[in-house]
C-alpha positions in Angstrom: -42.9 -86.0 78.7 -41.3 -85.8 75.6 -41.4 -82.3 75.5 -39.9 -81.6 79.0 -36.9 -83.8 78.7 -36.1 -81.7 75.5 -36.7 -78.6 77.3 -34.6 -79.7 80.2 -31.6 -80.8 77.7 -31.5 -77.2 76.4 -31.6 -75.9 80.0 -28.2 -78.4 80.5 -27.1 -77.0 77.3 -27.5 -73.2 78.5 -25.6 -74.0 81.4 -22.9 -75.5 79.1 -22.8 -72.7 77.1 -22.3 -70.2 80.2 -19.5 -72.3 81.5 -17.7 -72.7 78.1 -17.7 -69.2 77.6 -16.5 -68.5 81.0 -13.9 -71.2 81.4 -13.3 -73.3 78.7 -9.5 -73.2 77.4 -9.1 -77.2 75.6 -8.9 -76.8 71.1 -11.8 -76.8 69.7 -12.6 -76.4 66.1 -16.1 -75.5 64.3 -17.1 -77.1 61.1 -19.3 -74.4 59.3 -20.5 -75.6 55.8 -21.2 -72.8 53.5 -21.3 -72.3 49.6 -19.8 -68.8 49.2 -17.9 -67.9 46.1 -14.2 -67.2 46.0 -14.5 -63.3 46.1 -15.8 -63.8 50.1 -13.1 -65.9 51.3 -10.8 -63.0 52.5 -14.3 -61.7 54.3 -15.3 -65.2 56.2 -11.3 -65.6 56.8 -10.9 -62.3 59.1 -14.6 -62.6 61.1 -12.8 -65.7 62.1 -9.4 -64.4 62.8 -11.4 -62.0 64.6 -13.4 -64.3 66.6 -10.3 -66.5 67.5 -8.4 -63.0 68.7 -11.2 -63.2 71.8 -11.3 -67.2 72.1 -8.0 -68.5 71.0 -8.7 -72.1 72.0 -12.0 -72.1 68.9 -10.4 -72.5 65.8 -13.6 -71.9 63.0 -12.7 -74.2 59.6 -15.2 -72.7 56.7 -15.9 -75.8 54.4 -16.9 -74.9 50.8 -19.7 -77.8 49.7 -20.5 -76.1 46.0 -23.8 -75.0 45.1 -26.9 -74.2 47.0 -28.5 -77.8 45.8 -25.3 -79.7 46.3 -25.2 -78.3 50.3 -28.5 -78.9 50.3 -28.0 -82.6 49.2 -25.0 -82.8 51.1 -26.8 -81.4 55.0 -29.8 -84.3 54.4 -27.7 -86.6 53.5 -25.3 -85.5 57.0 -28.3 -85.8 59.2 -29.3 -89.3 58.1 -25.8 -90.4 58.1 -25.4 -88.7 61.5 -22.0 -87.3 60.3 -23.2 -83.4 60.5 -20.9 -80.0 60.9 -21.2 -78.3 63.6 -23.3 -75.4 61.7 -24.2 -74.8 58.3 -26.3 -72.4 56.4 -29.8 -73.0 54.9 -32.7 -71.4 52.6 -35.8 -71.4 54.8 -37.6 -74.6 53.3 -34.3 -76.4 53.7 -35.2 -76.2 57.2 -38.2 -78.4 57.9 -36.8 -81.7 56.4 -34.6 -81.5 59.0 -35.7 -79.5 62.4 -35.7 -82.5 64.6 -31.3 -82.6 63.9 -31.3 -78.8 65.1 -31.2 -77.3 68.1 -34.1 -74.6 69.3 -32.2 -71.4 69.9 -34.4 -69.4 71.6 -33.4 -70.6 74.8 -29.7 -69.3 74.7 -30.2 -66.0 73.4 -31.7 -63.1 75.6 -35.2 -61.2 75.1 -33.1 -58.3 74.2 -31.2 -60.3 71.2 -33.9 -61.8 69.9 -35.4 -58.2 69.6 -32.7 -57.1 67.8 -33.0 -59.4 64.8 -35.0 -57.7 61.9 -38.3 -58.6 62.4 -38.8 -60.3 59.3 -35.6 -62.5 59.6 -37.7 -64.2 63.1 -38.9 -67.7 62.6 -40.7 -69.9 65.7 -38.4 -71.8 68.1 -35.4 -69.8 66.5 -34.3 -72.7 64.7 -31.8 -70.6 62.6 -30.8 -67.3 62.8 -30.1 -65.0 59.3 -26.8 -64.4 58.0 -26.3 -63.7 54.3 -29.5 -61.3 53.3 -30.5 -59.4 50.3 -33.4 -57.5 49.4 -35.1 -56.7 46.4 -35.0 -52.7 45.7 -35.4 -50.4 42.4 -32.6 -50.1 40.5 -33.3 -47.2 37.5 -30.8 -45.5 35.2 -30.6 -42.1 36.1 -30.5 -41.0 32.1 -34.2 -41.8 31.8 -35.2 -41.7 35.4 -34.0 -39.1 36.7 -36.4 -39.2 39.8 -37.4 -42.4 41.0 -40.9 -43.0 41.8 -42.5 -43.7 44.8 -45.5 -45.3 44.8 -47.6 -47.9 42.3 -49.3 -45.2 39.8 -46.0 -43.0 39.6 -43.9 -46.5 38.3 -46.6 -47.5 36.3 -46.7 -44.1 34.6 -43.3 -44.1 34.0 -43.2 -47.1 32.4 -45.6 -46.5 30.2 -43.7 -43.2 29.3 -40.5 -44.5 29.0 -41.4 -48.0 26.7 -40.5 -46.1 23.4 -39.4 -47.2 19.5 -37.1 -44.4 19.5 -35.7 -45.0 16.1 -39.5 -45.4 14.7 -39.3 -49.1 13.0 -41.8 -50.7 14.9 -39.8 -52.2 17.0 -39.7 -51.3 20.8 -36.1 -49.6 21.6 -36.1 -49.3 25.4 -38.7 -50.6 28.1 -40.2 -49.1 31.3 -38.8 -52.0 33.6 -37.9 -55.8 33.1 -39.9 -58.5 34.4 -38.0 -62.4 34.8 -41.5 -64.2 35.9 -40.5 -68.0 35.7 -36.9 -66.6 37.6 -38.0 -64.6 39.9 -41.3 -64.7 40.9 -39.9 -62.8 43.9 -40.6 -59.3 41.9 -44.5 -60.6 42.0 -44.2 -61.3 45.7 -42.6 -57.7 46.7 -45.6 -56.2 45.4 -47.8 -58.7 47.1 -46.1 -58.1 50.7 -46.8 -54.2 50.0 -50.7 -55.0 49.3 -50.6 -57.1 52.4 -50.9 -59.7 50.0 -49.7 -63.9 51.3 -49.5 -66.7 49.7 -50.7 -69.0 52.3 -52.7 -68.1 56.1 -50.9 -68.3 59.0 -51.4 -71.8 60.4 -51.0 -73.1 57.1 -54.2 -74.8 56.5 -55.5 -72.3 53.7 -54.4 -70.8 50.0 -55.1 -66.9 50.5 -53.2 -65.5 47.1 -56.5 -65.2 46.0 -58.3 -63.2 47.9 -58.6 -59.4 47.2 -55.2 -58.3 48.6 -53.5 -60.7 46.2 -55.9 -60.7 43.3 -54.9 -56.4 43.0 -51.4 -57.2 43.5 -51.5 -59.6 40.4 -53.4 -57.4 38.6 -51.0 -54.3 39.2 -48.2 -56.3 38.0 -49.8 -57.9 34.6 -51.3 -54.3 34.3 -46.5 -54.1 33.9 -46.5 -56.5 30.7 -47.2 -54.5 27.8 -44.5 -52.2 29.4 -42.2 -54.9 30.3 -38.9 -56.5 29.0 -40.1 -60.1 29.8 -37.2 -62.4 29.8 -35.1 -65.5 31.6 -32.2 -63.1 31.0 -30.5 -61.2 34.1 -31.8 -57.5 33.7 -28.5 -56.1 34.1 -27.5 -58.1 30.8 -29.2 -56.0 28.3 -28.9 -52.7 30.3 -30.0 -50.2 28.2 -33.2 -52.5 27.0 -35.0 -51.3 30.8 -35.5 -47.7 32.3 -35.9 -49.2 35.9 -36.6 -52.9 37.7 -37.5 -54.1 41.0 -34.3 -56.8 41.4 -32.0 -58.0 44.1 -29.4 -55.5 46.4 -27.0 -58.4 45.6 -26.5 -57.8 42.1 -25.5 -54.1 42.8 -22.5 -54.7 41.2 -23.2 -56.7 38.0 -25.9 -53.7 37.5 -23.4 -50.9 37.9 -20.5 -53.2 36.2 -22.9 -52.6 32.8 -23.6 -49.0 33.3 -20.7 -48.0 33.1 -19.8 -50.3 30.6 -22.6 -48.8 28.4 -21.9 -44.8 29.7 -25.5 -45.0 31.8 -25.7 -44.2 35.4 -27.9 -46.6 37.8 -28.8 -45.9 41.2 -30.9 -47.4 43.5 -34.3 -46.3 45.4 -36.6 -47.9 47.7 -39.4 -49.6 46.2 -42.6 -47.7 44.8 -45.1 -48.3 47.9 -48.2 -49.8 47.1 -50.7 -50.1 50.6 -47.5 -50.2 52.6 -43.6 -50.2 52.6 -42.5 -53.1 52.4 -40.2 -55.9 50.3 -39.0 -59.2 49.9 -35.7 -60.4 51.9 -33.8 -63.7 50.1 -31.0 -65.2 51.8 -29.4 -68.2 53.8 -29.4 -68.4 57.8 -27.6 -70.6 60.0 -28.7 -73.5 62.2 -26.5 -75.3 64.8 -26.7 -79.2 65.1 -27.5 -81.5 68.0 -25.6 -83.9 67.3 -22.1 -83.1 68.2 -20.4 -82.9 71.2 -21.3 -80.3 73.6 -17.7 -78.3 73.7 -18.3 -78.2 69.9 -21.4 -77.0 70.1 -21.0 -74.5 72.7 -18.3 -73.2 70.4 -20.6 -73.1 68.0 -22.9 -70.9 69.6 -20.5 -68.7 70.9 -19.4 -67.9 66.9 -23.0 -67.9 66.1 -23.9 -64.6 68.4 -20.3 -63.1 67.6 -21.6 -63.0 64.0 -24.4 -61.2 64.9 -23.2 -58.3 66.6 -23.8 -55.5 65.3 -20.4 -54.4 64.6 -20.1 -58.0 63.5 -23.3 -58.4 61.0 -22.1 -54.8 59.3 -18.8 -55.4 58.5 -19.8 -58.8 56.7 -22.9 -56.5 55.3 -19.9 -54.0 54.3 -17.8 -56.6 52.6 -20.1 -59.1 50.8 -22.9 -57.2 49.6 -25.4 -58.7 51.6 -27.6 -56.4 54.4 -27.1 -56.5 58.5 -29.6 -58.5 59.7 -30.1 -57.0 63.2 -31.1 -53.2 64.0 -28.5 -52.7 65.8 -26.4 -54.1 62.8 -28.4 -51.4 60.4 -27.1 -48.5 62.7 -23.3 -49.9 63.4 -20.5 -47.2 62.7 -19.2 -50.2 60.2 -22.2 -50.4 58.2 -22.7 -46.4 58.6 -19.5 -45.8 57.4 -20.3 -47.9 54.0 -24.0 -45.8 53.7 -21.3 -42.8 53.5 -19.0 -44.3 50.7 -21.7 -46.2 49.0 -24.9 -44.7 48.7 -26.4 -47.7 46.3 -27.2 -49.6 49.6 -28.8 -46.7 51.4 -32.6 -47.5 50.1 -32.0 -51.2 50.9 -30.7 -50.2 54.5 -33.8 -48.5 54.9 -36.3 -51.1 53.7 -34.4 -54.0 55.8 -36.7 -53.4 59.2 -40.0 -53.4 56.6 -38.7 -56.6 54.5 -40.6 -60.3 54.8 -39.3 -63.3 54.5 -40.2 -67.2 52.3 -42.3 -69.3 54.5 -40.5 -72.0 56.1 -43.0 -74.3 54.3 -41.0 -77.4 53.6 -43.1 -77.6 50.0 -41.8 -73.7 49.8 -39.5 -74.6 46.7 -42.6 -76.3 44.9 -44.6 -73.6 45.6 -42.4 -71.2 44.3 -42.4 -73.0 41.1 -45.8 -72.8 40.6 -45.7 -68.7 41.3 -43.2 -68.6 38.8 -45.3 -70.6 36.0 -48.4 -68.5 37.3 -46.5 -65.5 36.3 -45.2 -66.3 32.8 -48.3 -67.8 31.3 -50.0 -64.6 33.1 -47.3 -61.9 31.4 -46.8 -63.8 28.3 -50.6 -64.1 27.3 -50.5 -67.7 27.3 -53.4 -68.0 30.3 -55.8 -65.7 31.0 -54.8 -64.0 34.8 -58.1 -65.5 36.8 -57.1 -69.1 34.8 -53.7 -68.7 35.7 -54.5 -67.9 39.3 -57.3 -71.1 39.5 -54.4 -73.6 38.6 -52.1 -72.0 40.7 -54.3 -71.7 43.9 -55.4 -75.8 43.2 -51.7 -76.8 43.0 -50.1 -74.8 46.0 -53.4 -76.6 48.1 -52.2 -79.8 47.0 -48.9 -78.9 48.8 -50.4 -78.1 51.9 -50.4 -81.6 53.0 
């Protein structure tokens, strides 16, 4: 019963929403919490202008709410308070703590729409829907690459030729790539999604990072250390220490901000395939709140899809950094004309449609943790790789519950 009175509420709802959008002309303004830096303001500013062009009676107020753990803080602490925003934007295993405050989406957006959304960006019930997405891609300097490689054994190889004590005292000058295991354990799960590698089985019930698919990703990447600038450090910081690394799209411009500082040129490619394209997306998406009133809401809505037009989705894309997150987003004459101007964000354009997501685990960020201690006590020596892996696989199945 329970479950067909909600269903029947988001039926009313849907019927709201048509009518709003039809007829509505009263003020109404949309809280959307977010924790984007200064540099984007001028971006979020115009999608709203531009929004409020088509509905002038929605006025869209962006409210800054500091870092990622502070929003997070900040949207648990709204929904037990039952003071939330209208809409706000969340990391993945944000999400399950508090599901039962959101509204399922599914039921107000088409079959069409929801095709549209990179696959990898689709969660169940359409709780939230992406917004701000990255994706990790190989960045190389073009003075010591100067063709990328493509698959597993060429990187490898190329590594190993370019990790070199150049001026001969013993001391290694440059390094085939950079790896940040306890920081971003995400470079580890990029190659696992390519070996068709997962951490966990679908229903959630079992620990599969060790079966074969995972145990050769693991191996392919501590085959990396002796090759490897291991460090805490940004990559970008040190940038003539690493010939090529496997790092975010977002950070484009801190890695080409060095370059040139240091006379190197950087580019980026699509990461080396191992069984299969594929690569790791990171990002926020946006949820919409039940509790507010229905005007609001509707509103709400209303902004959500205009930010996910494709048109829309590109020229935030274009703007930020960050990718489209629909198809039709990836082949916009917005985000087109940026490919054509900025060919660094080709190879991540291309790799978008083939990208996976976190699970929406709600013990994701513990998880993650443990990956990232895996890793550096595998890389740095200080556990052997099948030890490493036993502690890891014991402690992520404690989290299962």
């Amino acid at each position: 019963m329970k479950l067909r009175n909600t269903w029947i509420a988001l039926g009313l709802l849907a019927l709201l929403f048509v009518g709003f959008a039809a007829t509505a002309t009263e003020p109404v303004t949309i809280e959307f919490w977010h924790r984007f830096s200064e540099r984007h303001n001028d971006t979020l500013l115009e999608l709203a202008a531009r929004f409020q062009e088509r509905y002038p009676h929605i006025t869209v107020e962006w409210v800054y709410q500091g870092s990622y753990s502070a929003l997070q803080t900040t949207i648990n602490g709204a929904v037990v308070a039952g003071e939330v925003p209208t809409m706000t934007i969340f990391y993945e295993n944000w999400i399950p703590a508090v599901a039962d405050a959101l509204v399922p989406l599914e039921p107000f957006f088409t079959a069409e729409e929801i095709a549209d959304i990179v696959p990898g960006l689709l969660y169940e019930n359409l709780l939230t829907v992406p917004f701000n997405k990255s994706i990790m891609v190989l960045y190389y300097i073009e003075d010591y690459v100067p063709v990328p490689p493509t698959t597993w054994q060429e990187f490898y190889d190329l590594c190993v030729a370019n990790t070199v004590d150049e001026d001969g005292d013993g001391q290694i000058d440059r390094y085939g790539t950079g790896l940040r295991p306890a920081s971003n354990p995400e470079q580890f799960l990029a190659l696992l999604a390519q070996n068709n590698g997962t951490i966990l089985n679908e229903d959630w019930t079992e620990v599969t990072l060790d079966n074969e698919a995972g145990l050769e990703a693991l191996e392919f990447y501590a085959s990396l250390a002796p090759y490897a600038w291991i460090t805490s450090e940004y990559l970008n910081s040190n940038i003539g220490y690493v010939a090529m690394a496997i790092d975010t799209s977002a950070g484009w411009y801190y890695w080409n901000k060095a370059a040139e500082g240091a006379g190197l040129t950087v580019k980026t490619a699509e990461l080396p395939v191992g069984e299969k394209a594929a690569s790791f997306i990171q990002g926020t998406n946006i949820g919409l709140f039940k509790d507010v009133p229905a005007e609001e809401f509707a509103a709400g809505l209303l902004f959500l899809k205009f930010l996910l037009e494709a048109e829309n989705t590109g020229y935030w894309a274009a703007r930020s950094g960050y990718l489209p997150v629909t198809l039709g987003g990836l082949q916009s004459q917005t985000w087109l004309d940026h490919l054509a101007t900025h060919p660094e964000a080709v190879a991540s354009s291309i790799m978008m449609p083939l990208g996976v997501s976190q699970i929406t685990h709600p013990n994701y960020g513990d998880m993650r943790d443990v990956l990232s201690t895996m890793c550096e006590e595998i890389l740095l020596g200080a556990e052997t790789l099948e030890d490493a892996l036993a502690v890891a696989v014991s402690e992520i199945e404690s989290l299962l519950e």
